[in-house]
C-alpha positions, 0 to 999 in steps of 0.5 A: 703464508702465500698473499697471492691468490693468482701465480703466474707460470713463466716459461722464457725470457719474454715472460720474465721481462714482462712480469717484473713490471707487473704488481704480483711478488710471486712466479713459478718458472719451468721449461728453462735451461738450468744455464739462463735459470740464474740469470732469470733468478738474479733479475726476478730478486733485483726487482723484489720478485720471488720465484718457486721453481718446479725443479721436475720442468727445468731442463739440465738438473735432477730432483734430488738432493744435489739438485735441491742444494745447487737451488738453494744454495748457489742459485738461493731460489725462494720455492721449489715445486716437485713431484717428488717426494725425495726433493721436497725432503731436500727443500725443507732441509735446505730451509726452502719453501716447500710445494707438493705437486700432486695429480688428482685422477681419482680416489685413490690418488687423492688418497695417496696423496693425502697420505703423502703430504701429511708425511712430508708436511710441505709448505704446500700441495699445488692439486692438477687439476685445480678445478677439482671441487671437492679436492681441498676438502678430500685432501684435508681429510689427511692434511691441513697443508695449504692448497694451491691449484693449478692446471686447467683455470680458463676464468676469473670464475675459475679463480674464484671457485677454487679460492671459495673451495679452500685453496690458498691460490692458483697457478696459471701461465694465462698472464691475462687472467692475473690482470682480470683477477686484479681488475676484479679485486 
């Protein structure tokens, strides 16, 4: 089970180097190029760090099962995020943590995602935006899948709110909030 309420979003190099001095164990990585992505992932394992990367945002490879496989098996990253269903699928075969990102616009998209991780049972649903309050509640309607939110948190309030609704976290590319969270902890 994820330990880490708040999850950085790192998006280059200068993130990279500036997290791997920080206390969290956990990032997510996308906009990279799938050439500096093994380099960025052997660095972020010499300093103990974990990576979930969202395979639908790293420039260069597809989210399918090749993909999948080129992940976790030459690049041994520790997640994988996606929107699709297929490259969940693939995660899972391939022993890899597993996270579901779904977008809640309304009922029926809550709905059919819902019904979507109860079938793929992934480790996790990542929900955008996070600030939905009734989304871990509306989802568990379908699923008992961990809830991660993301997109949209401006505060610490923010964290706490969702936090307080059932997720177990929330992913955030504002490196500033994980400092306040922890200040505040």
């Amino acid at each position: 089970m994820l330990k880490q309420p708040v999850i950085p979003v790192l998006r280059d190099m200068a993130a990279i180097k500036h997290f791997i001095k920080r206390e969290e164990t956990w990032c997510i990585l996308m906009d990279f190029h799938i050439n500096l992505l093994e380099d960025v992932i052997k660095e972020l394992h010499l300093h103990k760090k974990k990576a979930f990367v969202h395979m639908d945002l790293i420039k260069g490879i597809q989210n399918d099962l090749y993909g999948v496989q080129f992940l976790t098996q030459h690049l041994h990253v520790d997640g994988i995020i996606s929107t699709k269903p297929s490259a969940i699928e693939a995660a899972k075969k391939n022993h890899c943590i597993s996270v579901l990102r779904v977008f809640l616009i309304d009922s029926r998209s809550i709905e059919k995602s819902g019904l979507l991780a109860e079938k793929l049972s992934p480790d996790y649903v990542e929900v955008l935006p996070a600030i939905i309050p009734f989304a871990v509640e509306k989802l568990h309607q379908y699923t008992q899948v961990d809830v991660i939110g993301g997109g949209l948190i401006q505060s610490v309030e923010d964290i706490e709110a969702c936090l307080a609704q059932g997720m177990v976290g929330v992913s955030t590319s504002r490196l500033t909030l994980c400092d306040e969270w922890r200040s505040r902890t």
